[in-house]
C-alpha positions in Angstrom: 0.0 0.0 0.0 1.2 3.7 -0.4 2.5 5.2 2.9 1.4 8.8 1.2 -2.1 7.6 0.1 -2.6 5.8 3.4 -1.6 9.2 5.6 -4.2 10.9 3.4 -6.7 9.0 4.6 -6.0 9.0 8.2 -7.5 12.4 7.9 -11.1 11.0 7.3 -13.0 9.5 10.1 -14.1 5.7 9.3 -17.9 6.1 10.3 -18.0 2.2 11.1 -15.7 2.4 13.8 -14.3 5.8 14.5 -11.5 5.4 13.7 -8.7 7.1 11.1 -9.7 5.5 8.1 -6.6 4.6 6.9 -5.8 2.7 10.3 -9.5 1.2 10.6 -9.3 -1.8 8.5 -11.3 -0.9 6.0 -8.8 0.0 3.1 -8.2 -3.2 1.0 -5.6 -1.5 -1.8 -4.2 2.1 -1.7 -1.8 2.3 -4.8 -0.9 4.8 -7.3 0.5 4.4 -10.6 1.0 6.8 -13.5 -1.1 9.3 -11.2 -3.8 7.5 -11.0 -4.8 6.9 -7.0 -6.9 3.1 -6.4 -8.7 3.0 -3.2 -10.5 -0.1 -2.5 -12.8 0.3 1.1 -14.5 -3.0 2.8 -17.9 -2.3 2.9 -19.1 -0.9 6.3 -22.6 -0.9 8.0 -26.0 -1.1 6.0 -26.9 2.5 6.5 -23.8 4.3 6.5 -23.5 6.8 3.4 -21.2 5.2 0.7 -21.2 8.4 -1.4 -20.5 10.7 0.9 -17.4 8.2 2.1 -15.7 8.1 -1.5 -16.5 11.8 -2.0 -14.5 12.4 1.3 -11.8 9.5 -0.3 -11.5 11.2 -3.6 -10.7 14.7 -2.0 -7.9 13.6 0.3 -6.5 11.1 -2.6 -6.7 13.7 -4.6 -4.5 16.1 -2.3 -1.7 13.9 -2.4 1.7 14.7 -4.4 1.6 13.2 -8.0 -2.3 11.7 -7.8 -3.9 13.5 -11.0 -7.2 11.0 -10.4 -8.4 9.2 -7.8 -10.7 6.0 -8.3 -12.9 4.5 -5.2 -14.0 1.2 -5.1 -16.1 -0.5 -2.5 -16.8 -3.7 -1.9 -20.4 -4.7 -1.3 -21.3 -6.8 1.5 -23.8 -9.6 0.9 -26.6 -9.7 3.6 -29.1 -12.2 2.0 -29.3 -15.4 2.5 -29.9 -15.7 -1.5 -26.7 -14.3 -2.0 -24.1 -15.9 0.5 -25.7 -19.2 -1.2 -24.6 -18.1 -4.4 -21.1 -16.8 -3.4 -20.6 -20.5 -1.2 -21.4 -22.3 -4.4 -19.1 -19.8 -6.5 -16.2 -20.5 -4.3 -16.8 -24.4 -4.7 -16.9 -24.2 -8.7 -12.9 -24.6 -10.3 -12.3 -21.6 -12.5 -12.3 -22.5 -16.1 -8.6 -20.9 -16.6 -6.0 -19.6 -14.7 -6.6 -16.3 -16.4 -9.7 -15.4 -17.8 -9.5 -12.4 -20.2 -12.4 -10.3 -21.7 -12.1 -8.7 -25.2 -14.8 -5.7 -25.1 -15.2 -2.7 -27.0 -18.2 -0.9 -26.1 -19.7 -1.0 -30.0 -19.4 -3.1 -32.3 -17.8 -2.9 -35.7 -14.4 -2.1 -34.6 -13.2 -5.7 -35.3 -13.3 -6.9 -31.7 -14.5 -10.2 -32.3 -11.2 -10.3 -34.8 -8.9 -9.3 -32.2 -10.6 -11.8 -29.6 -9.9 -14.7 -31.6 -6.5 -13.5 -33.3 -5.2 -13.0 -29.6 -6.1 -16.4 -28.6 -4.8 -18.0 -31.6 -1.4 -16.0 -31.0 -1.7 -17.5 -27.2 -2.1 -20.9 -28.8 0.7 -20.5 -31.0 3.0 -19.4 -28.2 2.1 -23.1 -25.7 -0.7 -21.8 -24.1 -3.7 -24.2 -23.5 -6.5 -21.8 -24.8 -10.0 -21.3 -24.9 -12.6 -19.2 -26.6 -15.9 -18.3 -25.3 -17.7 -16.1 -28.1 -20.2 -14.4 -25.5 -22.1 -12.0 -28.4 -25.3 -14.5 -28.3 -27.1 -12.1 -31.2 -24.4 -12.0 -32.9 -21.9 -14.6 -33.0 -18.3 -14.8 -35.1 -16.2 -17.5 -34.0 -18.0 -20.0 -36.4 -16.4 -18.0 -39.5 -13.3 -16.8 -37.9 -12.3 -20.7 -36.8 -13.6 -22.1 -40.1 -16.4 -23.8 -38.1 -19.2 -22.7 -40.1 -20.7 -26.1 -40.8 -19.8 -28.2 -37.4 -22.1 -29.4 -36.0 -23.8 -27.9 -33.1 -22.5 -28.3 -28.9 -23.0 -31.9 -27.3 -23.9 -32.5 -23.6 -20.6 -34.9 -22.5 -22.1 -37.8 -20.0 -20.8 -35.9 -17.2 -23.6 -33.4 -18.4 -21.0 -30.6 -19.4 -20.7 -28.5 -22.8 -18.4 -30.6 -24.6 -16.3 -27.1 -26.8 -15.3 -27.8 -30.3 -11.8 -27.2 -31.4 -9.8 -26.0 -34.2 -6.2 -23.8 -34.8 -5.5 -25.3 -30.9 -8.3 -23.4 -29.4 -11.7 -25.0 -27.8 -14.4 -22.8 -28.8 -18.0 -22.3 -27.3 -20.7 -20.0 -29.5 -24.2 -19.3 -30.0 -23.4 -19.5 -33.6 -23.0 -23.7 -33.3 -26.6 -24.0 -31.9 -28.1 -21.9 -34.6 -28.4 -21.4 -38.6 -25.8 -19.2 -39.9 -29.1 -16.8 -41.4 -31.2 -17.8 -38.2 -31.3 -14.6 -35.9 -31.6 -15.3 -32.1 -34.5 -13.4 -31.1 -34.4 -14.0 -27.1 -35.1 -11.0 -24.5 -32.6 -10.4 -21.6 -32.9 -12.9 -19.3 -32.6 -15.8 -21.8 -29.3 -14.6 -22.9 -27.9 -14.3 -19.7 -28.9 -17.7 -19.0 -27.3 -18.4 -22.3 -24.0 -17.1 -20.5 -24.2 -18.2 -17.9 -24.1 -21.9 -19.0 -21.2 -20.9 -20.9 -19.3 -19.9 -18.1 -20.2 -22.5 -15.7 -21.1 -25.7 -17.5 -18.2 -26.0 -20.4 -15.4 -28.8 -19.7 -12.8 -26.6 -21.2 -10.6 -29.0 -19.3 -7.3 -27.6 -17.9 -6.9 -23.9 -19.8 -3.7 -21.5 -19.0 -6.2 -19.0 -21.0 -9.7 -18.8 -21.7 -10.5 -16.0 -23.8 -13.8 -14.7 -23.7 -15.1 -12.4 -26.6 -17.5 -9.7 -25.0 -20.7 -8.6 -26.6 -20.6 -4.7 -27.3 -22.6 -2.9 -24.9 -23.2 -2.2 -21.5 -26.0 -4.2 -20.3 -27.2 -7.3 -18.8 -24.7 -9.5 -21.0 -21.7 -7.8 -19.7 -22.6 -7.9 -15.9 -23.4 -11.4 -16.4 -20.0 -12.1 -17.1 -18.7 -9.7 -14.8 -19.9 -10.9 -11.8 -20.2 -14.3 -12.9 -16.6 -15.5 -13.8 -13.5 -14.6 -11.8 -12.2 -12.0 -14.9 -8.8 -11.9 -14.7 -8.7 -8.7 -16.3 -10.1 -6.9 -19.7 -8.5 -5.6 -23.0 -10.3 -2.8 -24.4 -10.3 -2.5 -28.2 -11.0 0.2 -30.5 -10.2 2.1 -33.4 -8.3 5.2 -33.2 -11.5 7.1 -34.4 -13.2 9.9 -31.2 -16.0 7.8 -32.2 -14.9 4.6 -31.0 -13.3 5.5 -28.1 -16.1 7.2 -26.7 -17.9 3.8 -26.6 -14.7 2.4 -25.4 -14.5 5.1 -22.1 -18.0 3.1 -21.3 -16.8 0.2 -21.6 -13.6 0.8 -19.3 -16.3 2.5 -16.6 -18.1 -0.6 -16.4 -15.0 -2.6 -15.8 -13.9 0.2 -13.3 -17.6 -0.7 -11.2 -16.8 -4.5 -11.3 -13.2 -4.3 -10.1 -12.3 -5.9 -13.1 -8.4 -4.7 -13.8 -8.0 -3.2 -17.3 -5.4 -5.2 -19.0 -5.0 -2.6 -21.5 -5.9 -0.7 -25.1 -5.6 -2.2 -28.4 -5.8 0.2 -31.3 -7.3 -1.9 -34.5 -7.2 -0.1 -38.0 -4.2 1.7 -36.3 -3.5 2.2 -40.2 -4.0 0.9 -43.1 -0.6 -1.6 -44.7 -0.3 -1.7 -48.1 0.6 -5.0 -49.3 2.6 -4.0 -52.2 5.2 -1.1 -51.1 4.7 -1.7 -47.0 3.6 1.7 -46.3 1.3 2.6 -43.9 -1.8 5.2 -44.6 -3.8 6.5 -41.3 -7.1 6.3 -42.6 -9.1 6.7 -39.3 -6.2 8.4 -37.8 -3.6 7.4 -35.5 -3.0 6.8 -31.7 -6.3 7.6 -30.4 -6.0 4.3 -28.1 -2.7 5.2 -27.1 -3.8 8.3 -26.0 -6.7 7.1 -23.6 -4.5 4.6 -22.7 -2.2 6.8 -21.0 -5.3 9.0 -19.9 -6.7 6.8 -18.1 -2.8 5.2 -16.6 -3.8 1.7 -18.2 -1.3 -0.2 -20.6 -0.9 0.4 -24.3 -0.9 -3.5 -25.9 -0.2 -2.6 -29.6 -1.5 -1.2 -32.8 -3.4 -3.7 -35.5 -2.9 -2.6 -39.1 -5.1 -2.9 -42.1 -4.5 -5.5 -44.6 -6.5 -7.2 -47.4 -4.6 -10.8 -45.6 -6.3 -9.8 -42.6 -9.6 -9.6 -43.9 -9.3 -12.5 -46.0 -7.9 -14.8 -43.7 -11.2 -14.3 -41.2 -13.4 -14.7 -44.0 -11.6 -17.8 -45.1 -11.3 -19.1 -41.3 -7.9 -19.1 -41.1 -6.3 -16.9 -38.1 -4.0 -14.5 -39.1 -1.8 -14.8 -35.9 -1.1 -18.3 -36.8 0.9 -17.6 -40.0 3.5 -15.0 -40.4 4.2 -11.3 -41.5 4.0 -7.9 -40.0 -0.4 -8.6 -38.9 0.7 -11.9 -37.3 4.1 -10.0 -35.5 1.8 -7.3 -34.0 -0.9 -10.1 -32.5 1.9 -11.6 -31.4 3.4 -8.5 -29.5 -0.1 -7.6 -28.0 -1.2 -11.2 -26.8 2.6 -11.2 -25.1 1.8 -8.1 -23.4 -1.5 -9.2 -22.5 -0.1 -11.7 -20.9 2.1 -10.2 -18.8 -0.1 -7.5 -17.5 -2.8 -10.4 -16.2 -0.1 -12.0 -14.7 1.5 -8.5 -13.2 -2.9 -7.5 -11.7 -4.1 -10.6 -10.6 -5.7 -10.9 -7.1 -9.1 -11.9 -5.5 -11.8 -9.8 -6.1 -14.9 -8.7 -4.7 -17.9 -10.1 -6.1 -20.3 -6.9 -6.0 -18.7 -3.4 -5.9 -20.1 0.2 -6.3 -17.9 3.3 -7.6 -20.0 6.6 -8.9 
């Protein structure tokens, strides 16, 4: 914890107990990096003011040398019976992976879905037992991108699991191998996030290094299903470098902010456009908009993804670009690594339910 962060605190009175906060018991984390100030409190008594608290937080954080934002974060207690069921029987389920990744965006279009799959191919290729869970049930891609188009659909195994299909070394779970490739799944809410909810908890992906899971754009039910229904190791945002995008991609890295959910880091696809014939490069959409919010917001900056006609026609062909070789396959390669190395570098326990304004 940081000694300066920690003093800061001291200054606020914990209303639980009385005490200084920062000697109370209540502060889980106190870090900084790149001037951004974490706080993570233990939740305190049912009717004490949890806004007014990280208000209180946020000023003294705020104060202290080299903090240019502070974040709160506290940790929800469960009081219902209902609830301490479900978090017994969570803590009795094996995770699926030792790190569990999200791929989200906050729209679509901006070749998530892509990137998802191209990074798990590029884990693959570098040893990595891998998995895939395509989690956009309305609108499915791993089918195409894995050459799966026409395998048949998911299996119960006797032990009553999802048996995953497999191709390029990576199991795969999707929507899109229960249904036609023209049939639309036309379910409300709750159906889908019952939908994801077997995916997460009924698959035998077997013993995974990395599970992969593509997120569905948005910032609804779908994504707090997963959210607070996996232990996420952390989340890489993607997004082109268009204002655009990444105003759909600061959403995104809010939610994750509410669900204690580390981000991993930004990936900037279309960074520019390589042509295949001289190697230059051509910024249609611009250039290092990711970048830039990336070091706005103090997270990581994974890597740029170029344009390229090999690109596109590898993921219509179902071949995975990251598998072969060439400057696409070098930069999946470079941003899966460091994708790697920043879940490894965040992970710890966290809280199930958590609150931040």
């Amino acid at each position: 914890m940081n000694d300066a962060l920690l003093s800061a605190l001291d200054t606020i009175t914990d209303p639980a107990s009385g005490a200084p906060l920062g000697r109370s018991g209540r502060v889980s984390a106190a870090d900084l990096k790149d001037g951004v100030a974490t706080i993570v409190l233990k939740a305190g008594g049912k009717d004490e003011d949890a806004g007014a608290l990280r208000d209180a937080v946020k000023a003294a954080a705020g104060a202290v040398e080299g903090v240019e934002r502070a974040r709160v974060i506290v940790e929800a207690e469960l009081n219902r019976g209902e609830s301490k069921a479900r978090k017994a029987e969570a803590k009795q389920a094996p995770a699926p992976a030792r790190l569990i990744i999200a791929v989200a965006s906050g729209k679509g279009g901006v070749g998530k879905s892509t990137v998802a799959a191209n990074l798990a191919a590029a884990c693959a290729k570098a040893g990595l037992s891998t998995g895939l869970m395509d989690a956009d049930i309305y609108g499915p891609s791993a089918p195409r991108l894995f050459g799966l188009s026409d395998a048949p659909g998911l299996r119960k195994a006797d032990n009553g699991g999802i048996e995953p299909l497999e191709a390029h070394g990576v199991k795969l779970v999707s929507m899109g191998f229960l249904v036609g490739e023209r049939d639309p799944v036309v379910w409300r809410g709750p159906m889908v996030t019952g939908a994801i909810r077997q995916f997460l908890g009924e698959v035998n992906w077997g013993d995974l290094d990395v599970l992969v899971i593509d997120m569905p754009p948005g910032t609804g039910d779908p994504q707090l299903a997963i959210a607070q229904g996996a232990p996420i190791s952390g989340v890489v945002i993607v997004s082109t470098p268009q204002d655009l995008a990444l105003d759909d991609a600061k959403k995104a890295v809010a939610l994750f902010d509410r669900t204690a959910i580390p981000v991993l880091g930004f990936v900037e696809n279309m960074s520019f456009f390589l042509c295949p014939h001289c190697g230059e490069g051509t910024e249609i959409f611009g250039r290092g908009g990711a970048r830039a919010e990336a070091e706005l917001t103090g997270a990581p900056f994974l890597g740029e993804i170029p344009l390229h006609p090999e690109l596109r026609k590898a993921s219509d062909e179902g071949r995975l670009v990251a598998l072969g070789e060439g400057p696409v396959a070098k930069a999946f390669e470079r941003a899966a690594a460091a994708m790697i190395e920043q879940a490894h570098a965040v992970q710890r326990p966290a809280p199930e339910i958590v609150f931040e304004d």
